[in-house]
Backbone as a chain_set.jsonl record, in Angstrom:
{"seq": "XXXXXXXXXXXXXXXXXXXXXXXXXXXXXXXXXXXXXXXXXXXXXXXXXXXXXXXXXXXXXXXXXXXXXXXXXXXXXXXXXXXXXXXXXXXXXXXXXXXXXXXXXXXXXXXXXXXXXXXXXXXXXXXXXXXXXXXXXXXXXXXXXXXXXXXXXXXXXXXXXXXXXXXXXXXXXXXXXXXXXX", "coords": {"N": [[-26.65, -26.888, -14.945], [-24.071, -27.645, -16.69], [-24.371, -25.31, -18.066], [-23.808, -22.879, -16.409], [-21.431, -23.496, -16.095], [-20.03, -23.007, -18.074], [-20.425, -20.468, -18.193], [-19.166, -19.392, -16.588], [-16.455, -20.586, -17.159], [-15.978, -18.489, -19.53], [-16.644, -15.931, -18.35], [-14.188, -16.135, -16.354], [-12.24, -15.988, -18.668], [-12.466, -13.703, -20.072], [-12.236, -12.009, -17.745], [-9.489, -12.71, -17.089], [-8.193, -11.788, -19.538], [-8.822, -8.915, -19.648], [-7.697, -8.239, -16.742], [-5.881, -9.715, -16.973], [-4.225, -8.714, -19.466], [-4.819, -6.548, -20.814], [-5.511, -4.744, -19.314], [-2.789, -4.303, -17.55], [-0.645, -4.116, -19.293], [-1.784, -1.717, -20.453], [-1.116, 0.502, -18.47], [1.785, 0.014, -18.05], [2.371, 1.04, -20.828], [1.024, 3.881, -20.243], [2.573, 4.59, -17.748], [5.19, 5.214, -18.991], [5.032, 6.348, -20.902], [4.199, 8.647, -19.496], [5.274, 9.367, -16.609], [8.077, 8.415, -17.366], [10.622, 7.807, -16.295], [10.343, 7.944, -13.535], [9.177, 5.387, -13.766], [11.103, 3.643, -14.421], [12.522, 3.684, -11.864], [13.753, 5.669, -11.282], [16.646, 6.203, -11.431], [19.725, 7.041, -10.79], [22.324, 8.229, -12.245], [26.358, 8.33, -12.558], [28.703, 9.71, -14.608], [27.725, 7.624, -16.479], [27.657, 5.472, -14.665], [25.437, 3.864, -12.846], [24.363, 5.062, -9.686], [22.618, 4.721, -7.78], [19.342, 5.226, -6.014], [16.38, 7.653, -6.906], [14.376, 6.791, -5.149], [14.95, 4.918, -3.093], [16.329, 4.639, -0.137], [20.38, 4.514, 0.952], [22.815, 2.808, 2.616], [24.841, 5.141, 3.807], [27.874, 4.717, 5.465], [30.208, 6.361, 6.133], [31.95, 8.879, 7.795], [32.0, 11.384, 5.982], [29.607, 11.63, 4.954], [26.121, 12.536, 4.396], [23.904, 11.325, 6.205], [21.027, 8.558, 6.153], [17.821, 8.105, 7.508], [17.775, 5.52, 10.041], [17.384, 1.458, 9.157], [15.437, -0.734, 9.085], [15.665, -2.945, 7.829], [18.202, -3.311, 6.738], [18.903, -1.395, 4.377], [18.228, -3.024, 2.253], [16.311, -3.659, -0.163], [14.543, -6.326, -1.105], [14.042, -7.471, 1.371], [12.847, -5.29, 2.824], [10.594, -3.614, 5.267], [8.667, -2.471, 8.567], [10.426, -2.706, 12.251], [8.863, -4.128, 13.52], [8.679, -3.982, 15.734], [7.867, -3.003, 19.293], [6.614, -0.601, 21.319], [7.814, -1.287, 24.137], [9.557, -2.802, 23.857], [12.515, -4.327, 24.675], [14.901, -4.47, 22.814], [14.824, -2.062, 20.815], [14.841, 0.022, 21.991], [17.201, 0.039, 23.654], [18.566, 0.645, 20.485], [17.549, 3.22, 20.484], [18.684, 4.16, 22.329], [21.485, 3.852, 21.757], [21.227, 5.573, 19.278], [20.98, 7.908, 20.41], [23.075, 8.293, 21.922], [24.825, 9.059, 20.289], [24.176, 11.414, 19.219], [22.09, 11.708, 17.627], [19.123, 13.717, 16.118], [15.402, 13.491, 16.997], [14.455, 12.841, 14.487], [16.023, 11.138, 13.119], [16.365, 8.892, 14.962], [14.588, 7.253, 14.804], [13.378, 4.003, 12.215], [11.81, 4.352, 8.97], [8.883, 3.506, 7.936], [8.695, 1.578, 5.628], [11.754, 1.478, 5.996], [12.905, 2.483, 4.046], [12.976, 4.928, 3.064], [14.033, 7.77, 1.496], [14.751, 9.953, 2.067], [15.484, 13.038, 4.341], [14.424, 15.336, 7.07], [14.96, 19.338, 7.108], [16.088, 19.476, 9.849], [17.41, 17.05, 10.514], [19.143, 16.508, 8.39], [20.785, 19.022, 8.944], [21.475, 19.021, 11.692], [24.112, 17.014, 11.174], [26.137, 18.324, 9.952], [27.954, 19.447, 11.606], [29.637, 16.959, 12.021], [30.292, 16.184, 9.046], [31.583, 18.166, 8.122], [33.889, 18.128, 9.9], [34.931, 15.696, 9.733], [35.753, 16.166, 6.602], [37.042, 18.289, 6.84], [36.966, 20.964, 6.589], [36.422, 24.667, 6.711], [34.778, 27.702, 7.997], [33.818, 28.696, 6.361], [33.205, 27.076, 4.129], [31.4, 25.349, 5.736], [29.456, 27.283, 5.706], [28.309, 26.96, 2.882], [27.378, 24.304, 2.88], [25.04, 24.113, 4.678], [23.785, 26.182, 3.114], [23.585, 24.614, 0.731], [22.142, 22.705, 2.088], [19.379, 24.103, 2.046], [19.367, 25.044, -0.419], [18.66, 22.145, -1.206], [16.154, 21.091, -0.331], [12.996, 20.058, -0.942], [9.48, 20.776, -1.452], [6.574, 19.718, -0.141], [4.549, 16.949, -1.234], [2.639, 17.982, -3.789], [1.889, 20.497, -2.502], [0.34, 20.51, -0.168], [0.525, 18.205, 1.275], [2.384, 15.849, 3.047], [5.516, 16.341, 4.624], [8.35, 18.934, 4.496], [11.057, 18.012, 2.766], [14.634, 16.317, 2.168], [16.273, 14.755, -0.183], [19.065, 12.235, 0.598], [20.594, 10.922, -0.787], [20.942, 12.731, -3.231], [21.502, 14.484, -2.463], [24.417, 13.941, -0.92], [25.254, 13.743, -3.257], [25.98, 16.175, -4.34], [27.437, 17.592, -2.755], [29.781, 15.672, -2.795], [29.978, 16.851, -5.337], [31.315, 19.399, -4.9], [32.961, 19.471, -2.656], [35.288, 17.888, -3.627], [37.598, 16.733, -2.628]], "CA": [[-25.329, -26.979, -14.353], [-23.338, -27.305, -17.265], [-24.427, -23.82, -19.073], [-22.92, -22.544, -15.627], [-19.977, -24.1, -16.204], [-19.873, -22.511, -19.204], [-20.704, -18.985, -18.555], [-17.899, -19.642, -15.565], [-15.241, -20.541, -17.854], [-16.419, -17.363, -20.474], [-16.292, -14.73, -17.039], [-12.741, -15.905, -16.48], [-11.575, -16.131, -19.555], [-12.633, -12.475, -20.164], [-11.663, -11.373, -16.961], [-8.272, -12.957, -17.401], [-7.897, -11.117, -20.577], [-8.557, -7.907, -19.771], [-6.972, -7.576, -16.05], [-4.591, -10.008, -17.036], [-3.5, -8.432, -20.491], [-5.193, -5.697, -21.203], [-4.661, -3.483, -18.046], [-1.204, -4.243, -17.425], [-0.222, -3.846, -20.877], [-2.086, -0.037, -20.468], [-0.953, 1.136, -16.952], [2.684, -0.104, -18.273], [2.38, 2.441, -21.675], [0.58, 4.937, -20.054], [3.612, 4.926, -17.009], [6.337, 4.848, -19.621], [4.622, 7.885, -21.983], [4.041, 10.261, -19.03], [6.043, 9.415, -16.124], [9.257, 7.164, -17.639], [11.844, 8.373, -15.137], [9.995, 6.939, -11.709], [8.501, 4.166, -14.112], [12.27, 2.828, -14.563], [13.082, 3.378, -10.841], [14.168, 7.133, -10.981], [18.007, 5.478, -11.255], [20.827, 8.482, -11.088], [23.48, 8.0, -13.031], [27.063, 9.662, -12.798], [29.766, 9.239, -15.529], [27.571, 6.649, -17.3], [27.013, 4.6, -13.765], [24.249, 3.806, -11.672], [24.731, 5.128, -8.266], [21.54, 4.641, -6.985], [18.136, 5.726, -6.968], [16.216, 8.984, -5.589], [13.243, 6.346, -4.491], [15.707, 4.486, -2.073], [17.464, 5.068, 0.718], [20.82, 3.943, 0.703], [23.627, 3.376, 2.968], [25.84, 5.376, 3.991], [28.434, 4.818, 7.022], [31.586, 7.317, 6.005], [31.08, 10.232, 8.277], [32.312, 12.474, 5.339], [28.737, 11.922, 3.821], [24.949, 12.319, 5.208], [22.88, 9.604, 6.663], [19.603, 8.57, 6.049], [17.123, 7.422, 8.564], [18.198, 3.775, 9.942], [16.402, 0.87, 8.588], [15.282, -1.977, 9.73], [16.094, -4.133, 7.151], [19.825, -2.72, 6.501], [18.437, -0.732, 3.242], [17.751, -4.073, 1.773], [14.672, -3.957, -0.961], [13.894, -7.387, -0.882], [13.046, -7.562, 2.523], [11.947, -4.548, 3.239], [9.679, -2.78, 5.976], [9.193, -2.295, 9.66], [11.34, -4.356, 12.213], [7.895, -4.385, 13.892], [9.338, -3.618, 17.317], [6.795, -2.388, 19.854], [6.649, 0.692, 22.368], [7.988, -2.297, 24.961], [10.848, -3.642, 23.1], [13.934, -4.031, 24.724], [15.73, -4.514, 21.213], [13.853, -1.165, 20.056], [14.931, 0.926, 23.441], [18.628, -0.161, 23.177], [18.698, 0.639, 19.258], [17.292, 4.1, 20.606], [19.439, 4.964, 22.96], [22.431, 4.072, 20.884], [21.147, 6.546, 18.234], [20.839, 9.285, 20.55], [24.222, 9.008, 22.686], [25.28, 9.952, 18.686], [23.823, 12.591, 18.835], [21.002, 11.824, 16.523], [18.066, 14.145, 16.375], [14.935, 12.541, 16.593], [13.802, 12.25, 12.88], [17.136, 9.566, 12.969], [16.626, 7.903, 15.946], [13.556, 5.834, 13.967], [13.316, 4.124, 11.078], [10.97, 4.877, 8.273], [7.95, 2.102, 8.308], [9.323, 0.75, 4.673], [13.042, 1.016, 5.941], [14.026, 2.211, 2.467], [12.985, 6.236, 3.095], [15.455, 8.38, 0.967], [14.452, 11.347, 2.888], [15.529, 13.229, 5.653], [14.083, 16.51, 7.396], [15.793, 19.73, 7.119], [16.977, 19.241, 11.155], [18.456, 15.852, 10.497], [20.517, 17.083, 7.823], [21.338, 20.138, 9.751], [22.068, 18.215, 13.159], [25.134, 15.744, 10.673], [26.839, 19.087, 9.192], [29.475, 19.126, 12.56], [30.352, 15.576, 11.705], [30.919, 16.227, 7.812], [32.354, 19.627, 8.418], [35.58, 17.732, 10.571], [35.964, 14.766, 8.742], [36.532, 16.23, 5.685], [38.529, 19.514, 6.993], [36.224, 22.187, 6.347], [36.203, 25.745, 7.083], [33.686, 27.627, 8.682], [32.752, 29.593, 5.004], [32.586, 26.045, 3.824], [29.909, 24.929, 6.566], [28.083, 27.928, 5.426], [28.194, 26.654, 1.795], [26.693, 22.985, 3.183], [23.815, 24.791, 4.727], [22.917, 26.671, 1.956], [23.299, 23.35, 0.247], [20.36, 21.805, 2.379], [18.325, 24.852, 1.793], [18.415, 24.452, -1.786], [17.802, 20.861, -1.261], [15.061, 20.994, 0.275], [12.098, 19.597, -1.74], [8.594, 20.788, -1.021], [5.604, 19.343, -0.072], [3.776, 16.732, -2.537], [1.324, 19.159, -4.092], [2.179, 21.46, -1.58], [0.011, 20.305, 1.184], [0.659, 16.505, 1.507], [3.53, 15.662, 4.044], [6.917, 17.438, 4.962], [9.366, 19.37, 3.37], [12.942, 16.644, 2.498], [15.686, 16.565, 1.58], [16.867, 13.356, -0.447], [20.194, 12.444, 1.168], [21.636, 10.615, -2.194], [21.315, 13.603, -3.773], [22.598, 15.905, -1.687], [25.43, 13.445, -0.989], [26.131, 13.499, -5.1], [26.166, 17.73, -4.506], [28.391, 17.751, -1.345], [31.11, 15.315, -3.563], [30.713, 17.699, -6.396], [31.625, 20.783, -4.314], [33.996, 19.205, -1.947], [35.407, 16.478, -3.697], [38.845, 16.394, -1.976]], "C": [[-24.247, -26.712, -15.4], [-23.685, -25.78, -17.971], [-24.001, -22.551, -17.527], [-21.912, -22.772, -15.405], [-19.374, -23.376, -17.505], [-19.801, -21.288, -19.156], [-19.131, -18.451, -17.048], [-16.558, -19.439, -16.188], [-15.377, -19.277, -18.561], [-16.083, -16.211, -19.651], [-14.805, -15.084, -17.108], [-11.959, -15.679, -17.634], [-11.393, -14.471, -20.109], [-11.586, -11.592, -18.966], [-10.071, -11.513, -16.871], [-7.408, -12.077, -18.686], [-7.934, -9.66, -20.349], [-7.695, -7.118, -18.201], [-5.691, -8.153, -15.906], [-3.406, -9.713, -18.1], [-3.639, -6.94, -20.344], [-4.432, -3.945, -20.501], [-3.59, -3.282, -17.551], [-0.458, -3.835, -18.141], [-0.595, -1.938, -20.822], [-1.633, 0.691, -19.54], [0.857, 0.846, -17.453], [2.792, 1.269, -19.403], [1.842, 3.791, -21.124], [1.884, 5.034, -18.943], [4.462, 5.36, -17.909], [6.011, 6.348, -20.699], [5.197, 9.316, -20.842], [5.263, 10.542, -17.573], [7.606, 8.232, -16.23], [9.963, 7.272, -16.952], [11.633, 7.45, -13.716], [9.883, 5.875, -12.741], [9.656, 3.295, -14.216], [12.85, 3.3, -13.363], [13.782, 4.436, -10.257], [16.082, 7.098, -10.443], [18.908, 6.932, -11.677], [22.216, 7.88, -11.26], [24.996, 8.841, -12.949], [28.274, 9.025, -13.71], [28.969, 8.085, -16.11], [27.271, 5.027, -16.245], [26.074, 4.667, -12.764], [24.63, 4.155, -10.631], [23.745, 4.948, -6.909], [19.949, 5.498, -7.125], [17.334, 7.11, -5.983], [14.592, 8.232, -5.086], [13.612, 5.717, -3.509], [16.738, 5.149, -1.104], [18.607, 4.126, 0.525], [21.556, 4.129, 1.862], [24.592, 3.83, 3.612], [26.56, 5.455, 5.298], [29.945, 6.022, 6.671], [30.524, 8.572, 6.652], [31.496, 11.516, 6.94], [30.455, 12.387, 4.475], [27.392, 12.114, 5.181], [24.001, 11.245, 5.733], [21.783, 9.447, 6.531], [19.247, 8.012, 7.7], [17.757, 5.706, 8.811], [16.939, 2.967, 9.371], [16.757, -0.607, 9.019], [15.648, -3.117, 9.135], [17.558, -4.318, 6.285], [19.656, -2.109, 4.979], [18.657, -1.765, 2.339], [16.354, -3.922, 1.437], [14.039, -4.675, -0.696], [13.601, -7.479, 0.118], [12.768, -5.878, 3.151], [10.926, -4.334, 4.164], [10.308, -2.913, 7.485], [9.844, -3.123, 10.484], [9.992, -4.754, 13.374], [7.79, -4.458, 15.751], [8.604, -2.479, 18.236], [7.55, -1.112, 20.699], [7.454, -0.189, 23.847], [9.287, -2.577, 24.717], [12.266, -2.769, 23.652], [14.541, -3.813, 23.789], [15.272, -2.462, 20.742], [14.749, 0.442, 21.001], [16.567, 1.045, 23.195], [18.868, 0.763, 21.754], [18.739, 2.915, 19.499], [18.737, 5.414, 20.96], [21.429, 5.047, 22.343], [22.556, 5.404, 19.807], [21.151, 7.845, 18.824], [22.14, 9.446, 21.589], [25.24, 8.883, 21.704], [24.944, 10.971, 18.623], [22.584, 12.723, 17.624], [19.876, 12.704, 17.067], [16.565, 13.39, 15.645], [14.568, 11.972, 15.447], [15.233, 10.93, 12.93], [17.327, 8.479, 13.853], [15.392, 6.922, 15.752], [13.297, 5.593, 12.318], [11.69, 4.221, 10.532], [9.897, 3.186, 8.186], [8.407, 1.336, 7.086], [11.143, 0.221, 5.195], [13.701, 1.346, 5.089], [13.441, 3.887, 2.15], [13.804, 7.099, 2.681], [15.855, 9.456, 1.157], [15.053, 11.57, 4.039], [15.157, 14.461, 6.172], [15.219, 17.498, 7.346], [16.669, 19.662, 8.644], [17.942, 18.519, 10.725], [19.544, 16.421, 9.592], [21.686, 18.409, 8.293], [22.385, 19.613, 10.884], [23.7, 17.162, 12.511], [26.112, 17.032, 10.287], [27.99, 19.406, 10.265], [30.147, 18.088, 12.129], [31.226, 16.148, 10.24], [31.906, 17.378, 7.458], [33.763, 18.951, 8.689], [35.767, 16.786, 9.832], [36.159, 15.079, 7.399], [37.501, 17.846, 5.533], [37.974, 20.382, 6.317], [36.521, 23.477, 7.271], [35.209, 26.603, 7.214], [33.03, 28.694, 7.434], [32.353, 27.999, 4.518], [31.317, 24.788, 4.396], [28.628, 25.637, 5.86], [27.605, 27.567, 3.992], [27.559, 25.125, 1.86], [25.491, 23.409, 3.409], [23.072, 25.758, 4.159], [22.523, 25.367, 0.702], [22.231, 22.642, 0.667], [19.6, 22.553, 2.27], [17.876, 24.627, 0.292], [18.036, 23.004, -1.716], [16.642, 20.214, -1.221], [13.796, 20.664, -1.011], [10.568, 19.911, -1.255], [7.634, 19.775, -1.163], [4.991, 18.791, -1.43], [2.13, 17.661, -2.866], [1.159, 20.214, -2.961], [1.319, 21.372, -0.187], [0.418, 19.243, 2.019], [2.39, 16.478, 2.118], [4.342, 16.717, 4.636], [7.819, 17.914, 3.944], [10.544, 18.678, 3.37], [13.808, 17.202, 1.655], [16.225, 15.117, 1.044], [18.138, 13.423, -0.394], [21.325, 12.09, 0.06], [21.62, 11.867, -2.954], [21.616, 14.898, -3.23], [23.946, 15.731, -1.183], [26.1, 13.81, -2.418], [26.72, 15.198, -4.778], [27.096, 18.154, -3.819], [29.943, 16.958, -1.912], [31.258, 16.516, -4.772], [31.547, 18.935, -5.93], [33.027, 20.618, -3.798], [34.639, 17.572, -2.251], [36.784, 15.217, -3.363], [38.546, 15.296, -0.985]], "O": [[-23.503, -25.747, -15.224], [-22.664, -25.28, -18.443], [-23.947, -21.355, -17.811], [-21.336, -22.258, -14.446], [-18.163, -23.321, -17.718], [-19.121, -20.755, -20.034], [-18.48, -17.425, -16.851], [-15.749, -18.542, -15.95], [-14.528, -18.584, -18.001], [-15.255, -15.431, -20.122], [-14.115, -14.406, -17.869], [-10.89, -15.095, -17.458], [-10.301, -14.067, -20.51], [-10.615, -10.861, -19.161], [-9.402, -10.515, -16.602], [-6.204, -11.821, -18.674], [-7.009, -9.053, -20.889], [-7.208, -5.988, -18.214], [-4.729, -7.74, -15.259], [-2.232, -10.074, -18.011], [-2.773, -6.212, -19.859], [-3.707, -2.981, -20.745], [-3.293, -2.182, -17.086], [0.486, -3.145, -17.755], [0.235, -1.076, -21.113], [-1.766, 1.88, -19.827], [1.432, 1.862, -17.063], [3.201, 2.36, -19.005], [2.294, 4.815, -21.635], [2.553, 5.944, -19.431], [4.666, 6.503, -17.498], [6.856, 7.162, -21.072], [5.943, 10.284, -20.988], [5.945, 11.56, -17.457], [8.014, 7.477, -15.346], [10.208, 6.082, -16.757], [12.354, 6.661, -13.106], [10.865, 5.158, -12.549], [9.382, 2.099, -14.119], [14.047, 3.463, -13.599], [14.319, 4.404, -9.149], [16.623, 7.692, -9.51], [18.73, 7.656, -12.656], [22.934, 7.225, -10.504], [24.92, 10.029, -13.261], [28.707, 7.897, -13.47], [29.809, 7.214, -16.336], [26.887, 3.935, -16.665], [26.025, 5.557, -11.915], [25.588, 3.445, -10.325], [23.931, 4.995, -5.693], [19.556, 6.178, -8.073], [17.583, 7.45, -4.826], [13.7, 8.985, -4.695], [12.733, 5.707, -2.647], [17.659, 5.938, -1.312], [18.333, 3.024, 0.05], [21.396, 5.202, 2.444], [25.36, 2.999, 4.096], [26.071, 6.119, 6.213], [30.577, 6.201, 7.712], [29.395, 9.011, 6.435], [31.133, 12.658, 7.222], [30.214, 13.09, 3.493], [27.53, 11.938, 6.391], [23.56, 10.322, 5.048], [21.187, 10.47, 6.867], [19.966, 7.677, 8.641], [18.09, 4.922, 7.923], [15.831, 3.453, 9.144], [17.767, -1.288, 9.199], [15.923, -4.156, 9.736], [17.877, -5.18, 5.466], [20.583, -2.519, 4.28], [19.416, -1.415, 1.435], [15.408, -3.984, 2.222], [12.982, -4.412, -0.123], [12.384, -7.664, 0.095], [12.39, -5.83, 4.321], [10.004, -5.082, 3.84], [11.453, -3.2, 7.832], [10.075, -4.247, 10.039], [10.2, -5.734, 14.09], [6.997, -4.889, 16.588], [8.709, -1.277, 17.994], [8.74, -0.798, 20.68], [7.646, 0.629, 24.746], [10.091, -2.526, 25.649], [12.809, -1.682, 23.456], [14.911, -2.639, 23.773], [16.232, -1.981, 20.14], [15.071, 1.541, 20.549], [17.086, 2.007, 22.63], [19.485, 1.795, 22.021], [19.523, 3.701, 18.968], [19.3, 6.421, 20.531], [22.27, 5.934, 22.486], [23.57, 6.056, 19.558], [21.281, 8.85, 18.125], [22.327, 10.553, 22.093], [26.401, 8.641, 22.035], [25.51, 11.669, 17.781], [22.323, 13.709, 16.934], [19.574, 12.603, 18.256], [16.418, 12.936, 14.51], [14.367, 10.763, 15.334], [14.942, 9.762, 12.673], [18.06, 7.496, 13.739], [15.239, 5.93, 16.466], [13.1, 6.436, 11.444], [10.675, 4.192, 11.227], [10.314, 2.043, 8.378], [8.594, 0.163, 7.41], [11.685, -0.857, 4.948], [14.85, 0.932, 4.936], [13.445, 4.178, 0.954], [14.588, 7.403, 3.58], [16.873, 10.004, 0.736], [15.254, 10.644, 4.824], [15.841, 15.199, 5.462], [16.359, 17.051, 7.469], [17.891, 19.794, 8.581], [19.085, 18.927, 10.519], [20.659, 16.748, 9.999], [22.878, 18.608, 8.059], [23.609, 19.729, 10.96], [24.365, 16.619, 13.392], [27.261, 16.592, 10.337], [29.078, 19.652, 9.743], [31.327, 18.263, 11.825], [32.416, 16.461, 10.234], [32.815, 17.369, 6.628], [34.695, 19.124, 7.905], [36.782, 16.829, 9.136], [36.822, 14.219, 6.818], [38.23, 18.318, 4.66], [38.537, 20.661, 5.258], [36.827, 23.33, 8.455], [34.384, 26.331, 6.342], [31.988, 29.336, 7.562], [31.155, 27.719, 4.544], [30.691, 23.879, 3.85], [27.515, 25.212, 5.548], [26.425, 27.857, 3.793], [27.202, 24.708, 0.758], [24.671, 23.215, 2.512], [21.97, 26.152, 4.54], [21.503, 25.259, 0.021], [21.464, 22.04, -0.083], [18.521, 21.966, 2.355], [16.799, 24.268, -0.183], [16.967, 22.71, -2.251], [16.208, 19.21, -1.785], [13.968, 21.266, -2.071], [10.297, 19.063, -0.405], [7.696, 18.985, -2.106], [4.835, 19.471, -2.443], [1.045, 17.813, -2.306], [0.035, 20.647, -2.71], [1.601, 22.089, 0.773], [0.625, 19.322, 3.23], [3.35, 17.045, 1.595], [3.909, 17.787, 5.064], [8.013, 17.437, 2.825], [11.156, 18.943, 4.405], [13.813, 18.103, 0.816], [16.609, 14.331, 1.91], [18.711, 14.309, -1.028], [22.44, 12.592, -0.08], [22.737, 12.001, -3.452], [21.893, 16.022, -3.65], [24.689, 16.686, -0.957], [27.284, 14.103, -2.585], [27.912, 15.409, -5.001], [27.689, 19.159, -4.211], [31.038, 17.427, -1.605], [32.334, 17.014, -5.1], [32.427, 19.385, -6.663], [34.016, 21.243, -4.182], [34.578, 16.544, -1.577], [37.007, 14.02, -3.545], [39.449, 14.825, -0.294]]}, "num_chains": 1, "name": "protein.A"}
């Protein structure tokens, strides 16, 4: 009994050491060597301040800017994810039909299962460029200079097969103030 008590304490003590030091300690340097940028939160900076990050959604209600997907948890980290609201759900149905007698196309009329999606398809961004167009007093060469703006935006496919093609809306917001920053 006791020399199982012994070889008990010896297993943890090991195992404690190497997935409680060892590997954390290595998966931290090895993040920080090869990818340091995401590993500190992929934080975009302008003039020397944080404005946010291109792993979060953030956001935004001024119609002069683009919108992300809604989120269930008001683009709040800490709580975070879905609002778990069935195919049934009054709450869910309502929320819907609000989003679409806006005019949302569907990629905006649900949120993303985290809630904190920083993405949006090229439609959605397409379908918002009437809005941002009038409230900030655009002309119709300067529409065409927005929608060449979400073309370059556009971000392909991870490894070129894996998901959809996005557009991250914080940074196409930062590109849309640099251009038009009246």
């Amino acid at each position: 009994m006791r020399s199982h008590l012994l070889t008990s304490f010896k297993v943890l003590l090991v195992l404690t050491f190497v997935l409680g030091i060892i590997y954390p300690v290595s998966m931290t340097l090895f993040a920080q060597s090869f990818f340091s940028k995401k590993a500190n939160g992929s934080l975009v900076e302008i003039n020397g301040q944080i404005v946010g990050s291109t792993l979060l959604a953030q956001k935004f209600v001024s119609q002069r800017y683009f919108w992300s997907r809604p989120s269930a948890s008001d683009y709040g980290a800490v709580p975070s994810g879905a609002s778990n609201l069935g195919s049934t759900s009054k709450v869910l149905k309502q929320a819907i039909i609000e989003r679409k007698s806006k005019g949302q196309v569907p990629d905006l009329l649900f949120s993303s299962a985290s809630g904190l999606d920083p993405h949006i398809s090229f439609d959605a961004a397409l379908s918002q460029v009437p809005r941002i167009v009038e409230s900030r007093q655009l002309n119709e060469s300067d529409k065409k200079r927005i929608i060449q703006l979400i073309r370059q935006s556009e971000e392909p496919r991870d490894f070129g097969i894996f998901g959809e093609k996005r557009i991250n809306v914080l940074l196409l917001n930062i590109e849309i103030d640099k251009i038009f920053s009246s």
